[in-house]
Biopython code that builds the backbone (N, CA, C, O; Angstrom):
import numpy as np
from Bio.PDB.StructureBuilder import StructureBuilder

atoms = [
    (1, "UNK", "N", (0.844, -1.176, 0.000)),
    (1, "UNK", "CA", (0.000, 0.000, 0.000)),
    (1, "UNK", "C", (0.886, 1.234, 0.000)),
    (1, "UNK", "O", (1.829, 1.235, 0.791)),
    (2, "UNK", "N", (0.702, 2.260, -0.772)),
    (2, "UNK", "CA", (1.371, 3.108, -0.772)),
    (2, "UNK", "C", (0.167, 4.761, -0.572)),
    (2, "UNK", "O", (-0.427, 5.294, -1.509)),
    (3, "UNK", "N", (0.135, 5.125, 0.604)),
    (3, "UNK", "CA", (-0.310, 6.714, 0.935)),
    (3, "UNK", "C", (0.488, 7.496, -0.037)),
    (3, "UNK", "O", (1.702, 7.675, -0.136)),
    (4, "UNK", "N", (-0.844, 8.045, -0.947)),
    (4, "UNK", "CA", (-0.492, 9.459, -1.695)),
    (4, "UNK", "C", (-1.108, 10.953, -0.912)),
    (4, "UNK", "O", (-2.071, 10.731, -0.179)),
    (5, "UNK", "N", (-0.801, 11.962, -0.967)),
    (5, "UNK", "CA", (-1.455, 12.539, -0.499)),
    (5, "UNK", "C", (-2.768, 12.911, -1.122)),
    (5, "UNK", "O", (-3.419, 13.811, -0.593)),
    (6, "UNK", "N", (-3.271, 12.240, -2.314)),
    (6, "UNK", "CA", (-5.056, 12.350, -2.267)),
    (6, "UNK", "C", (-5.320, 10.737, -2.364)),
    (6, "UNK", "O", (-6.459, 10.398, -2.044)),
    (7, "UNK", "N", (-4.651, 9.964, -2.661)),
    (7, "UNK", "CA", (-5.102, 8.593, -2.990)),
    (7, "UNK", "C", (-4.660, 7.714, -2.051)),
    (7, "UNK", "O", (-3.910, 7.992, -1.115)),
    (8, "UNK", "N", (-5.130, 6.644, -2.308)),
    (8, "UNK", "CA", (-4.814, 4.974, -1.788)),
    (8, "UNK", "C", (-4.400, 3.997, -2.757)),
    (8, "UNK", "O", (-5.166, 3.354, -3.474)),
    (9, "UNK", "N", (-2.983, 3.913, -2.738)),
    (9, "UNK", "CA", (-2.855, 2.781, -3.956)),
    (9, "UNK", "C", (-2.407, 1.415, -3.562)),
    (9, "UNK", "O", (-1.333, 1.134, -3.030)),
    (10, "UNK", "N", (-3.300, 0.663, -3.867)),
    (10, "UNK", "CA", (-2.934, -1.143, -3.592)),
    (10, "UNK", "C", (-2.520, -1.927, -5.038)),
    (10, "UNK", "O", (-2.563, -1.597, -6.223)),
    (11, "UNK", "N", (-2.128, -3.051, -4.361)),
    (11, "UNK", "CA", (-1.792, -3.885, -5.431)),
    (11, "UNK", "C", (-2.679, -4.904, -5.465)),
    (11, "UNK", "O", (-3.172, -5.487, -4.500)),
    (12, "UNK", "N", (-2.874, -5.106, -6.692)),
    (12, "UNK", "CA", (-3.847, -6.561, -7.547)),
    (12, "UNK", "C", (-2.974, -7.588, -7.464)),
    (12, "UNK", "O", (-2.018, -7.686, -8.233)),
    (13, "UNK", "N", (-3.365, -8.871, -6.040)),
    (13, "UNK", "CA", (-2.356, -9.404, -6.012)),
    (13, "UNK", "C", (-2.351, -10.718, -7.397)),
    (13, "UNK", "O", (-1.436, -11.505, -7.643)),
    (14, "UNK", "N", (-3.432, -10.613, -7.978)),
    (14, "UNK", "CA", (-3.452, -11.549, -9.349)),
    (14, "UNK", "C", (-2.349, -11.055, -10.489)),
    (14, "UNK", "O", (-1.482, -11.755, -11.011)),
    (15, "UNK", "N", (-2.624, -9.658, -10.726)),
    (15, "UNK", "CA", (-1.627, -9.028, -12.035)),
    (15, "UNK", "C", (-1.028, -7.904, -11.775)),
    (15, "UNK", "O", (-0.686, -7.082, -12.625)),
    (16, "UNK", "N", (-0.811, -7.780, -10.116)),
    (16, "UNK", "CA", (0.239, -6.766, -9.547)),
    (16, "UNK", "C", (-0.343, -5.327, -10.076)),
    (16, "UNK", "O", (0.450, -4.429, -9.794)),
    (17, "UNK", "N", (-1.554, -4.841, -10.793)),
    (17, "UNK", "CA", (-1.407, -3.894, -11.549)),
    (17, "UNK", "C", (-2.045, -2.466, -9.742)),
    (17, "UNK", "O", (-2.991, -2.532, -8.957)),
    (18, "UNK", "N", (-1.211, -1.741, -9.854)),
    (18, "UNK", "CA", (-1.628, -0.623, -9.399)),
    (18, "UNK", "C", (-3.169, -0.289, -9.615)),
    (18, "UNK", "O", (-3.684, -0.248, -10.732)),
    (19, "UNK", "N", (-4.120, 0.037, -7.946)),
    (19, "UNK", "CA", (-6.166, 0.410, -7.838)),
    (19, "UNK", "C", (-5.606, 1.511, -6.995)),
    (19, "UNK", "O", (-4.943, 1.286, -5.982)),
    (20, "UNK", "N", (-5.972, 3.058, -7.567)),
    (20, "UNK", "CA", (-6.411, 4.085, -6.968)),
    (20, "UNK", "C", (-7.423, 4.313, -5.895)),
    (20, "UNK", "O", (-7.927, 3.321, -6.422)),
    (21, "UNK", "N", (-8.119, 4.590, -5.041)),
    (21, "UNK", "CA", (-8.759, 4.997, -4.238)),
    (21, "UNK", "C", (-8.451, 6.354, -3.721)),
    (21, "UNK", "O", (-7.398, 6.831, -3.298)),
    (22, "UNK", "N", (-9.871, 6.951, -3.891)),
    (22, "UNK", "CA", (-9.730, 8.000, -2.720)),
    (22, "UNK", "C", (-9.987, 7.648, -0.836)),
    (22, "UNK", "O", (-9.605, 7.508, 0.325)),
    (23, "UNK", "N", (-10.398, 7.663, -1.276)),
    (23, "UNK", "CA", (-10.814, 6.544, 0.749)),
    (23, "UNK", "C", (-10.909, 5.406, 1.244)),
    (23, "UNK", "O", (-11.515, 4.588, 0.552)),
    (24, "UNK", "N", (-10.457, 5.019, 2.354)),
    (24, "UNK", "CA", (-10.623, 3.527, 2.327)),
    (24, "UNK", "C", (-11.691, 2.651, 1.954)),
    (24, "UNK", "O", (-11.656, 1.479, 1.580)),
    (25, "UNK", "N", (-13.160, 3.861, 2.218)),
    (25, "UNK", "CA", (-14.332, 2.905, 2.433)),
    (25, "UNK", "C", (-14.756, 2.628, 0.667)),
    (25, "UNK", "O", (-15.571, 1.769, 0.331)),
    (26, "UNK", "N", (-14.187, 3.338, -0.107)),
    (26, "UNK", "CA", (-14.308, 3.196, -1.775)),
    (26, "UNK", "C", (-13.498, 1.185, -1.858)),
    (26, "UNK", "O", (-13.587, 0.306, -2.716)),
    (27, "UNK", "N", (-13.122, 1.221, -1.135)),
    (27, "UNK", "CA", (-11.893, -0.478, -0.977)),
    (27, "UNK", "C", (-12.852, -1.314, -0.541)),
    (27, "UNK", "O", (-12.673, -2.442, -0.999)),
    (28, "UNK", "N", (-13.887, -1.220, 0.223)),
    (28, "UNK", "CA", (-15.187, -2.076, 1.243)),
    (28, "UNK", "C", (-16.219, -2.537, 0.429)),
    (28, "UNK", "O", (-16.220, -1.876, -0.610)),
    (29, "UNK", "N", (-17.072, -3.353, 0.443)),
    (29, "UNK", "CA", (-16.377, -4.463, 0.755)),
    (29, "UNK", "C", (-15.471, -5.345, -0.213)),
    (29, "UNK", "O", (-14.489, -6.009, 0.120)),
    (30, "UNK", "N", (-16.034, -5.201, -1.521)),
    (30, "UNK", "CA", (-14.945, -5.917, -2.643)),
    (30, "UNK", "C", (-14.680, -5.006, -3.688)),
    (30, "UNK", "O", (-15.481, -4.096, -3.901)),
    (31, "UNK", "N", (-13.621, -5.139, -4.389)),
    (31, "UNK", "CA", (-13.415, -4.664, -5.652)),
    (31, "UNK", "C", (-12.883, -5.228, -6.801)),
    (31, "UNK", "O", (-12.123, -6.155, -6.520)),
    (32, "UNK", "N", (-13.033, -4.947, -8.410)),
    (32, "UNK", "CA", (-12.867, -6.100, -9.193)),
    (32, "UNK", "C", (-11.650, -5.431, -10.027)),
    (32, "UNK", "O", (-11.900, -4.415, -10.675)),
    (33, "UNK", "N", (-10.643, -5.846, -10.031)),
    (33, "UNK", "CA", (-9.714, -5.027, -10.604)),
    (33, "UNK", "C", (-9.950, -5.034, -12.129)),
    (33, "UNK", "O", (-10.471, -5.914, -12.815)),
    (34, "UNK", "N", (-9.473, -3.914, -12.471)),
    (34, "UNK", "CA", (-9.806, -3.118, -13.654)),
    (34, "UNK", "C", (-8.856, -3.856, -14.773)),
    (34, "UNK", "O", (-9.333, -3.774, -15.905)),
    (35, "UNK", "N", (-8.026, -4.325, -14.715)),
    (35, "UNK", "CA", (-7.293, -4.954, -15.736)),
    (35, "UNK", "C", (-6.986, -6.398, -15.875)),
    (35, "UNK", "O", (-6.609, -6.927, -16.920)),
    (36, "UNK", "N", (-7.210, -7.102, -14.536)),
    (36, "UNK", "CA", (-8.299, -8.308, -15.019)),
    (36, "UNK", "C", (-9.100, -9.154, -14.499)),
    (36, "UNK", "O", (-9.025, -10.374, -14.349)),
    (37, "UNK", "N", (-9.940, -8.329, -14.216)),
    (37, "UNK", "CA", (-11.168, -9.028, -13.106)),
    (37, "UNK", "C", (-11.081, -9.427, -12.622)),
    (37, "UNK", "O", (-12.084, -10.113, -12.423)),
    (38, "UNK", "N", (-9.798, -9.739, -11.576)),
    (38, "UNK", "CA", (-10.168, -10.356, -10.713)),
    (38, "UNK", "C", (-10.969, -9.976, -9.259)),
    (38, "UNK", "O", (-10.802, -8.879, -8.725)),
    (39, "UNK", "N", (-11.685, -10.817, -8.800)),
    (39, "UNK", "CA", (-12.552, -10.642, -7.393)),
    (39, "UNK", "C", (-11.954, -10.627, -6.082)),
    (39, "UNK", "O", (-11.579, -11.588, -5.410)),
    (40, "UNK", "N", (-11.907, -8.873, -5.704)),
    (40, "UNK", "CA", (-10.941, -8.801, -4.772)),
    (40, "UNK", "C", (-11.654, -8.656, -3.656)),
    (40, "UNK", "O", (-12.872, -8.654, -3.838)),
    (41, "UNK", "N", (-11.225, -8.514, -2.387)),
    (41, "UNK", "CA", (-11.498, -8.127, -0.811)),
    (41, "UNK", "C", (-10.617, -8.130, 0.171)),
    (41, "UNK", "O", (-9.863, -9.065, 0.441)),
    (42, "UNK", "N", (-10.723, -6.559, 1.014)),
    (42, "UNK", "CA", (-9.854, -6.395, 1.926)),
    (42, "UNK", "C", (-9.325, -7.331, 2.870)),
    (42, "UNK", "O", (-10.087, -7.800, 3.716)),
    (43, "UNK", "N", (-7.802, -7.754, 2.826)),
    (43, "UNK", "CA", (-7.666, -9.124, 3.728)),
    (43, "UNK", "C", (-6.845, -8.731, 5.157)),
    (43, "UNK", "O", (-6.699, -9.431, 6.160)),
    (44, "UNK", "N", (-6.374, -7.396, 4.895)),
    (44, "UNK", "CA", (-5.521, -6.558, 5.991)),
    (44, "UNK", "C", (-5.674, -5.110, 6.066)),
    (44, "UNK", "O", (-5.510, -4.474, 5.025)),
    (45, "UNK", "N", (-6.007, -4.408, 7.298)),
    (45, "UNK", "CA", (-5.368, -2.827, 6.972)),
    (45, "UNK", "C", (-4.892, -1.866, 7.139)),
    (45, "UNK", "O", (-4.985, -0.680, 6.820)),
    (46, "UNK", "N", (-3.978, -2.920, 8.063)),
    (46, "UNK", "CA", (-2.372, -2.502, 8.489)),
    (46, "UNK", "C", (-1.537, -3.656, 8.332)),
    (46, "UNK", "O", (-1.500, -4.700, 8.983)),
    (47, "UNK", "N", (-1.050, -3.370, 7.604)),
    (47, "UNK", "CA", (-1.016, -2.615, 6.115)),
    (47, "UNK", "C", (-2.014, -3.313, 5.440)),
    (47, "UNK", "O", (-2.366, -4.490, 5.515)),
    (48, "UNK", "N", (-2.539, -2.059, 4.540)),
    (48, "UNK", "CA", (-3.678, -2.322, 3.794)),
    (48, "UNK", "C", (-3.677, -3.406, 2.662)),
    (48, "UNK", "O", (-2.866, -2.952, 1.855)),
    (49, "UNK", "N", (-4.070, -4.398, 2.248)),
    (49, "UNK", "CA", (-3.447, -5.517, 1.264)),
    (49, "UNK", "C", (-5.197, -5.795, 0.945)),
    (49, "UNK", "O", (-6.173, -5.704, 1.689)),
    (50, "UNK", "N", (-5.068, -6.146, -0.429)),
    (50, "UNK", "CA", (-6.030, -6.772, -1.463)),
    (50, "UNK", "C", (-5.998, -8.593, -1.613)),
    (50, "UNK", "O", (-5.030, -8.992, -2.261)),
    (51, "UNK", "N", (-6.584, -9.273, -1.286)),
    (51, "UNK", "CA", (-6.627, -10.361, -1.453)),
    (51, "UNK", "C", (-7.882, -11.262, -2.690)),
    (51, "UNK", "O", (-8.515, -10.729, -3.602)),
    (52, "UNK", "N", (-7.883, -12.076, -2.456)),
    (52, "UNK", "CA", (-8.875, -12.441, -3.755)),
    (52, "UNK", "C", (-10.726, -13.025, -2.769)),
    (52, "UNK", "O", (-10.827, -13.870, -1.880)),
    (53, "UNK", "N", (-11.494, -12.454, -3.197)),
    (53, "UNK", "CA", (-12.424, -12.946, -2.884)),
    (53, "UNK", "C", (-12.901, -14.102, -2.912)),
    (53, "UNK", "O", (-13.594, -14.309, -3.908)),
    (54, "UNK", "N", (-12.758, -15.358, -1.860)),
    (54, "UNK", "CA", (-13.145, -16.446, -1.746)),
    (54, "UNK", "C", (-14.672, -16.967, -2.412)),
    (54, "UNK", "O", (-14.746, -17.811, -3.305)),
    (55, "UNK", "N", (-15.611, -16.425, -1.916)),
    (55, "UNK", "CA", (-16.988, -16.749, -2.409)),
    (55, "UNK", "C", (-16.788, -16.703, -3.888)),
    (55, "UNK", "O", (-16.682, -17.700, -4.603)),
    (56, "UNK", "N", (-16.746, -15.461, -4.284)),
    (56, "UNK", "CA", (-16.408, -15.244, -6.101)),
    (56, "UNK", "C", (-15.821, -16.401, -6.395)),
    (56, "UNK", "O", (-16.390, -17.161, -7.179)),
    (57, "UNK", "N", (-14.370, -16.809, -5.727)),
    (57, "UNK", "CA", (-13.373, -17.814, -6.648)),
    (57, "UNK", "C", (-14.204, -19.114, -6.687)),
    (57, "UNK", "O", (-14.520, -19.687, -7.730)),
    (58, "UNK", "N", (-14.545, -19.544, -5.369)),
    (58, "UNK", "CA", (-15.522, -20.543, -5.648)),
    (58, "UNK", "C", (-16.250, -21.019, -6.623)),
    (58, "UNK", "O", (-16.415, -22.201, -6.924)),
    (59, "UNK", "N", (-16.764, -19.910, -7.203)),
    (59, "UNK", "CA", (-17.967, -19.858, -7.692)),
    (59, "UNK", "C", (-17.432, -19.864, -9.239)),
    (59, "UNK", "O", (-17.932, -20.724, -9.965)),
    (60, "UNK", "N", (-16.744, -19.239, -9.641)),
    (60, "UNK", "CA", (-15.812, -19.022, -10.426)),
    (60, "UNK", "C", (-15.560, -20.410, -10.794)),
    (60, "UNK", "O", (-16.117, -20.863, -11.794)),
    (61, "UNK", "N", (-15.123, -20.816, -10.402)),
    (61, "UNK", "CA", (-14.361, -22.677, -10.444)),
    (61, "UNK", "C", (-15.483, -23.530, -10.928)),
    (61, "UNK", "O", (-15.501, -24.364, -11.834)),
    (62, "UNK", "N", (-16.614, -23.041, -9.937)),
    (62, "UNK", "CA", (-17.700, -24.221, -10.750)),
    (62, "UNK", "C", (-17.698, -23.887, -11.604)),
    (62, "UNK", "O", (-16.995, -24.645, -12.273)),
    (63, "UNK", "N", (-18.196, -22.846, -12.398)),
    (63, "UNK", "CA", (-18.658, -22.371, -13.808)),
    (63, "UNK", "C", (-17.246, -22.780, -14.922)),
    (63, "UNK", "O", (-17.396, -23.198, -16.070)),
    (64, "UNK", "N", (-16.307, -22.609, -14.449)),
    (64, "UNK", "CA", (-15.362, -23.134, -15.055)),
    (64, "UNK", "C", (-15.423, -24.568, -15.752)),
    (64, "UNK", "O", (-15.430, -25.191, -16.813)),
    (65, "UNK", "N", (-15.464, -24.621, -14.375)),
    (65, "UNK", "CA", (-15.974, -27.188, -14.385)),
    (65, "UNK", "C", (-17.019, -27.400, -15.093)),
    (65, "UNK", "O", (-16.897, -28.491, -15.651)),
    (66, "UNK", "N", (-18.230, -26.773, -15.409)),
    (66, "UNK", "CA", (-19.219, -26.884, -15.737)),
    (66, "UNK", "C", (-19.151, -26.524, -17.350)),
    (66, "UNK", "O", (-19.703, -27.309, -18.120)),
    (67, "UNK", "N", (-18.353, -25.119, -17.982)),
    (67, "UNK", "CA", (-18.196, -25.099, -19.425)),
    (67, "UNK", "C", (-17.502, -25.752, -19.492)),
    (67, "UNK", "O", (-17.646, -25.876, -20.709)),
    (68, "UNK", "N", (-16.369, -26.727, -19.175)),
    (68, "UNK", "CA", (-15.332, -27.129, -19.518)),
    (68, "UNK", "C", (-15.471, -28.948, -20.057)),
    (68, "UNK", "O", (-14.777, -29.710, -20.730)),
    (69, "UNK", "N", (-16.577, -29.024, -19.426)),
    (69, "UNK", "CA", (-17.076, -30.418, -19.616)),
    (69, "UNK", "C", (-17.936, -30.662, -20.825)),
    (69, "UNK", "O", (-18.534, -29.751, -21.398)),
    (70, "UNK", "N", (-17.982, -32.032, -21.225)),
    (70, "UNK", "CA", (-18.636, -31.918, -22.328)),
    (70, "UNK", "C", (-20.268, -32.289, -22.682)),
    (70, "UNK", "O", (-20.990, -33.120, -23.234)),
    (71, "UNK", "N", (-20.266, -31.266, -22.077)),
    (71, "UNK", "CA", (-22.257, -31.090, -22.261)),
    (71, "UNK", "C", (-22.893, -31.062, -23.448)),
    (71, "UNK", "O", (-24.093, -31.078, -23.174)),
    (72, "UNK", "N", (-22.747, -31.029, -24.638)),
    (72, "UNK", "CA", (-22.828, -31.126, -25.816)),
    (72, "UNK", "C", (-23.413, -32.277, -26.097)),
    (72, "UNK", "O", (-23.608, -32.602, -27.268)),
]
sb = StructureBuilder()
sb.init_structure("model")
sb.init_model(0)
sb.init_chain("A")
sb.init_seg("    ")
for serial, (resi, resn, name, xyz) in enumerate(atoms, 1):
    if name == "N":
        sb.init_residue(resn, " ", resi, " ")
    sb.init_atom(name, np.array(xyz, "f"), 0.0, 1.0, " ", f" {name:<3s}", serial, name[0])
structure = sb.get_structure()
């Protein structure tokens, strides 16, 4: 996490890419990073850190398993 003096910048721990914020509560409860979706949520905030949203990934995985098979 790096304090700017107007922003909040974290890291996307999927594609490292730099999320702006103005306030913490803009970070609450999830956010989907902008460059590649992934499903994030606050996991610390001291120091402030981005982690991946469990429920989403879950969920994520089935739908995965489910196109991936051959339903056809």
């Amino acid at each position: 996490m790096v304090l700017d003096k107007q922003k909040i910048i974290v890291f996307c721990p999927d594609c490292e890419e730099e999320l702006h914020f103005d306030t913490i509560s803009e970070l609450m409860p999830k956010v989907i990073c902008p460059n590649c979706w992934a499903n994030l949520t606050v996991t610390s905030l001291a120091p402030l850190k981005l982690g991946w949203d469990v429920d989403m990934f879950e969920k994520d995985q089935v739908l995965r398993e489910y196109w991936t098979e051959d339903t056809w």
